[in-house]
Each structure stands twice: as structure tokens, then as C-alpha cells.
C-alpha positions as CSV (number, residue, x, y, z in Angstrom):
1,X,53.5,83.9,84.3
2,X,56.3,82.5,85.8
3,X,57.5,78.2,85.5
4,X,57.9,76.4,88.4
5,X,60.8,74.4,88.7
6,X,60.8,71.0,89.4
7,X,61.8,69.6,92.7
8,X,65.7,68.6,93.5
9,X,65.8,65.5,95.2
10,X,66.5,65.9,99.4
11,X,70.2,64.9,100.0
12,X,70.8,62.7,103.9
13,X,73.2,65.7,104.8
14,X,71.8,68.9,105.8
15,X,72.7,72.0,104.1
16,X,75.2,73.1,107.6
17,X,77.0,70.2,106.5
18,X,77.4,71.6,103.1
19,X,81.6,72.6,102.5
20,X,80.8,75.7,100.7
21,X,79.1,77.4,103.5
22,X,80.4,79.2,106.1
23,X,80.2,78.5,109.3
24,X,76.9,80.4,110.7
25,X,74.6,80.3,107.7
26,X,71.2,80.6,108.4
27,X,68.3,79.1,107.0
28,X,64.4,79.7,106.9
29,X,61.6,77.6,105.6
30,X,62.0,74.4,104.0
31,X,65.2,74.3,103.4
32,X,65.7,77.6,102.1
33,X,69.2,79.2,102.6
34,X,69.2,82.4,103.5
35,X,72.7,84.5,103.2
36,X,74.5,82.2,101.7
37,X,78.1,82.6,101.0
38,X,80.3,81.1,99.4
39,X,83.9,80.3,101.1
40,X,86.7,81.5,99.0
41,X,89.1,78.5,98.2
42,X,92.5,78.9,99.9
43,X,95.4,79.4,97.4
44,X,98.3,77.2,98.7
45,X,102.1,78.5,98.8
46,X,104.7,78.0,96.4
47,X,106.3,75.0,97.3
48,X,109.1,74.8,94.6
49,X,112.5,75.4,94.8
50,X,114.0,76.3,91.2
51,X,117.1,74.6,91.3
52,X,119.8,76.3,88.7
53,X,123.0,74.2,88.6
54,X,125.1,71.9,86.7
55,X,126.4,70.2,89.8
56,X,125.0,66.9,89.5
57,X,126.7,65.4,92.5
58,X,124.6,67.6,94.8
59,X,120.9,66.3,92.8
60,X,120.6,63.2,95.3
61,X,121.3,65.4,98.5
62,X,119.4,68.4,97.8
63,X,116.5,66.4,96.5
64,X,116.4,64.3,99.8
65,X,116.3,67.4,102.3
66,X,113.8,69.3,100.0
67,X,111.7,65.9,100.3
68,X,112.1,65.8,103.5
69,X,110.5,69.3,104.3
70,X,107.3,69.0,102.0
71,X,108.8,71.3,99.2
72,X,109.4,70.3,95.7
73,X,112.4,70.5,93.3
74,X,113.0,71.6,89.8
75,X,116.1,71.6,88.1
76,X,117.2,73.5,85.4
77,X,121.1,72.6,84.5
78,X,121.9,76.0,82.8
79,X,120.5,79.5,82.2
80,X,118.9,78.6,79.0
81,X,116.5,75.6,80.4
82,X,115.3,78.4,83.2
83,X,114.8,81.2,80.9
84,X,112.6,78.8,78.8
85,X,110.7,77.4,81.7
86,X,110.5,80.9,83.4
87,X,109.5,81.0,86.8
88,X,105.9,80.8,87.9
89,X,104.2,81.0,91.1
90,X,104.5,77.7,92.5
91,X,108.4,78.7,92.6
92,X,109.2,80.5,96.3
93,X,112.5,80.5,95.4
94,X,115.4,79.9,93.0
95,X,118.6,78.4,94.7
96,X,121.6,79.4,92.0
97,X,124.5,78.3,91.6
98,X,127.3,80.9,91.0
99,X,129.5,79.0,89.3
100,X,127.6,78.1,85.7
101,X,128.8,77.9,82.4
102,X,128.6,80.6,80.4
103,X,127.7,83.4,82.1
104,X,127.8,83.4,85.9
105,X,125.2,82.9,88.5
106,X,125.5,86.8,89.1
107,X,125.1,87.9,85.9
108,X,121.6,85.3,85.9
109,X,120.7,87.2,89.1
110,X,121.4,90.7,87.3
111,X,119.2,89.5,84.1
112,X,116.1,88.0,86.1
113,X,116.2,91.5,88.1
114,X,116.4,93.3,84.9
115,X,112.7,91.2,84.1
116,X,111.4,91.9,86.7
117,X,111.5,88.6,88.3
118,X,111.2,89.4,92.2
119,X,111.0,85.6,93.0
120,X,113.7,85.7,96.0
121,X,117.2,84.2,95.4
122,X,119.8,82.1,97.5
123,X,123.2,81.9,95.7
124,X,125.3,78.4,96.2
125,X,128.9,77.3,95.2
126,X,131.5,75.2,96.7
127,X,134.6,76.7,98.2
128,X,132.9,80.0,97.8
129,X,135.1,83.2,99.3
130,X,133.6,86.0,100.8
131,X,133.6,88.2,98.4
132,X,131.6,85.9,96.0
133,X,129.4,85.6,99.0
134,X,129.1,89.6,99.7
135,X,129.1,90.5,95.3
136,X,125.4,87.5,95.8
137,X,124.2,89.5,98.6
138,X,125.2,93.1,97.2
139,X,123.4,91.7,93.6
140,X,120.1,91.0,95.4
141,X,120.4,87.5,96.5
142,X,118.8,86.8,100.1
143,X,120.6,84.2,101.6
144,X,124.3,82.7,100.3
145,X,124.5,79.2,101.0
146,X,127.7,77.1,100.8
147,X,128.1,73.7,99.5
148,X,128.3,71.0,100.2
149,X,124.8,71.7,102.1
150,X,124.0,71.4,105.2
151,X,120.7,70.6,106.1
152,X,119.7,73.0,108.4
153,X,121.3,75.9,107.3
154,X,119.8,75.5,103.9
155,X,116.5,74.4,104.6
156,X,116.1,77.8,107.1
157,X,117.3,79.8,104.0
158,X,114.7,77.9,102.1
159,X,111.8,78.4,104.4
160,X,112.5,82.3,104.5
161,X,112.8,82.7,101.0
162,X,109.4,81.1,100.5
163,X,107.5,83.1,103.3
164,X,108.5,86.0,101.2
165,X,107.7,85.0,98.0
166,X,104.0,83.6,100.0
167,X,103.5,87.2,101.2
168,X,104.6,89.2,98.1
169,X,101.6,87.2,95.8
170,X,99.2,87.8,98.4
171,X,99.9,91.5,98.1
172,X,100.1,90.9,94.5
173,X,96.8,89.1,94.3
174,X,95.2,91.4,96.7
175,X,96.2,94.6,94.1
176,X,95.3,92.3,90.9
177,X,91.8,92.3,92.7
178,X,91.6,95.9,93.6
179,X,92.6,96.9,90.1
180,X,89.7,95.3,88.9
181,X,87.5,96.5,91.2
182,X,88.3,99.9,90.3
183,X,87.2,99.3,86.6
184,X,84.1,99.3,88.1
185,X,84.2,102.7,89.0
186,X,83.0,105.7,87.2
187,X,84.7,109.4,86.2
188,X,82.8,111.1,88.7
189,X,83.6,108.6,91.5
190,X,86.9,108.6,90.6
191,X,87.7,112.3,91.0
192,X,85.4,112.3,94.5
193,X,88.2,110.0,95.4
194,X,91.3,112.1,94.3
195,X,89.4,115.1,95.7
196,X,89.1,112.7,99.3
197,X,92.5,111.7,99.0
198,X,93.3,115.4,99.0
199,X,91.9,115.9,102.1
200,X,88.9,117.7,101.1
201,X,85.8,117.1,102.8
202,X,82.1,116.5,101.1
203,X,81.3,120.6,101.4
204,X,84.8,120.6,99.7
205,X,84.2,118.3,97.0
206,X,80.9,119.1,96.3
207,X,81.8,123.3,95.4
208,X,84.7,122.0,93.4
209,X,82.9,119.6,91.6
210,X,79.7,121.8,91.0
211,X,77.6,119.3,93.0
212,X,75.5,118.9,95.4
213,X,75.7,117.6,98.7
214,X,73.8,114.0,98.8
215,X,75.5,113.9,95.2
216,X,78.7,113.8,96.7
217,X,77.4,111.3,99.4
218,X,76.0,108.8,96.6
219,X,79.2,109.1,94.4
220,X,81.2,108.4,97.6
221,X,79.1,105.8,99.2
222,X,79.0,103.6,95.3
223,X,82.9,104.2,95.3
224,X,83.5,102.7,98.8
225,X,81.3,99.3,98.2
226,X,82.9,98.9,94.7
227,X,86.0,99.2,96.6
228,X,85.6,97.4,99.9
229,X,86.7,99.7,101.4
230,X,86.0,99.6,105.2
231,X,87.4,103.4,106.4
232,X,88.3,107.0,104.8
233,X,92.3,106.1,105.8
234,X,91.4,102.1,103.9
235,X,90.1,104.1,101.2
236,X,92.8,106.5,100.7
237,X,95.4,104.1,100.4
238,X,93.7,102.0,98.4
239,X,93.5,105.7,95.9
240,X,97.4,105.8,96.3
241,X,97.8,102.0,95.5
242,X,96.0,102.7,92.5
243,X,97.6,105.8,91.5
244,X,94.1,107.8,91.0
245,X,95.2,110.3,93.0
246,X,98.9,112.3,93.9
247,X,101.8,110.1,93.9
């Protein structure tokens, strides 16, 4: 025996209107939605530009043009305040000074490689020479910018350095959520997959594996849903990206 659950009041908008659905949703009966699905929130950009300098001539300016594109600042006035802060994903990029005390904006740019920071960098300093500019570049740094700024060159550094950074946590995120899709999977579907990603075919796998045919097909079919993957070639790569198969 079942309990029947007591009636939600009827809202004045109609489901359609509903900001959670997607646009097509069906219903049927009274009220009744049928397929819903629920539209994945969009994850915004990093809009912050990690500021590393001592300069605090500069603050005023650089805070005005950052304002003045949408994108946020956040200073740090030596190594030690960034290190502490680190850098998280609302940073799409670190503008650095090369010229700190202590050590250099180089050797900062050497240590953030070293830990793995990949958050792109644009090296500053005023009165630079070109072979401070080509030892930034040679380092890893994207762009090399030259005080004092000037708007547009800086603020086109800026907005590249960012549309990097956007692109490598979507990749990022999109492997974070393969990765745990792939927990789901079991020993045998995993080594159907290495023996795909070999190039074998189901005959293949299924004599190697000492299994039959439709068992092949099941363990394949279960590993490409828990996977989303849409292809063979979609599904291979996604093997590679997960190292379950050769390197």
C-alpha cells in the first residue's frame, strides 16, 4: 500500500516558464512533466587579474583600465602575499612584475611552474630591455608588457591571457568529470576498452577475453553510457585521456 501525497498548490506560471527546464520539455496529463531536464548552470570565466608588484604608483592606473573592461584586480605586493593567497580559478591571469624585492619576477615565474601553476603569465617592468623581455618570454610568460601601461596594449594581453586560462578549466573540468565517470566502470569493462583501444574488434575481444559474443556487446554497450561516449573514435580517446589503455 502505497501513501498518497498531498497536493502542491498550482503556481500562476506554467511549468514552460519554469528556468530549470529546457527549452522543448514536454508534458502530459495534468501537469505532469515528462523528460525533464535539468539545465546545467553556466560556470562564468575568471575575471581576476593577480596583480604581483610593489609599484604602488601604477595601483590607480591599472585598477581604472581593469575597471573599465569588467575584470577584477588583486594585488599581492610581494611573493610571499601570493604564495599565501595562491591562485584559484577566478584568476585568468597573473600580471608580474619583474623587478620585486627579493627574488625576481623570473625566479617567481620559475617557482609557480615548478607547482604546477599553469595560470598564464604577462611579465611588467619599467624601462625593461629586451633581453628582460626575451629571458620573461623564454621563462614561460605569454605576453611582456612595458610600463608605464598603455591601455590597449595591456588590456589585449589581458583578454588573451584569460581566454586561455577560460579554455584550459573547461578541459580541466571536462577530465575531472570523465575521471569520475570512469569510477563507475568495472574490471571487465575496462579491459573491453583497452582491448578496443587496441584496435581489436568484438570477435577479437571476446576470444581474448574467454567471452562470448553478446557479452562483449553488454560490457561495451554499459562502458559507452557510463562514459558518454557518442563514437568508437570519442571513446578511444577518452581511454587515452584516461590512461586505461597504451600511452
Amino acid at each position: 500500500m502505497t501513501a498518497e501525497l498531498p497536493r502542491r498548490r498550482t503556481s500562476s506560471h506554467s511549468a514552460a516558464d519554469s528556468p530549470l527546464l529546457q527549452h522543448g520539455a514536454r508534458t502530459r496529463g495534468r501537469g505532469e512533466l515528462h523528460h525533464l531536464r535539468l539545465a546545467r548552470p553556466e560556470i562564468p570565466p575568471p575575471h581576476v587579474v593577480a596583480v604581483v608588484d610593489d609599484d604602488t604608483t601604477s595601483r590607480d592606473v591599472l585598477d581604472a583600465i581593469l575597471m573599465s573592461a569588467g575584470l577584477e584586480s588583486r594585488w599581492h605586493d610581494s611573493i610571499a602575499s601570493l604564495l599565501t593567497r595562491g591562485v584559484d580559478r577566478e584568476v585568468g591571469c597573473l600580471l608580474i612584475d619583474v623587478r620585486l624585492p627579493g627574488k625576481s619576477g623570473l625566479a617567481l615565474q620559475q617557482h609557480l611552474f615548478a607547482r604546477n601553476v599553469r595560470t598564464p603569465i604577462i611579465m611588467s617592468a619599467r624601462d625593461a630591455d629586451v633581453s628582460t623581455a626575451v629571458s620573461a618570454m623564454r621563462s614561460g610568460a605569454i605576453n611582456f608588457v612595458e610600463k608605464p601601461f598603455q591601455p590597449r596594449n595591456l588590456l589585449t594581453a589581458i583578454h588573451e591571457a584569460i581566454d586561455i586560462e577560460a579554455r584550459r578549466q573547461k578541459e580541466e573540468r571536462a577530465k575531472d568529470h570523465l575521471r569520475d565517470r570512469a569510477t563507475r566502470l568495472t574490471p571487465r569493462e575496462m579491459e573491453v576498452l583497452t582491448a578496443l583501444d587496441r584496435g581489436l574488434v568484438n570477435k577479437q575481444i571476446a576470444a581474448e577475453l574467454g567471452i562470448s559474443l553478446i557479452t562483449v556487446k553488454m560490457h561495451r554497450s554499459n562502458a559507452f553510457r557510463k562514459l558518454e561516449a557518442t563514437s568508437v573514435t570519442d571513446m578511444v580517446q577518452k581511454v587515452r585521456d584516461l590512461k586505461l589503455g597504451r600511452c
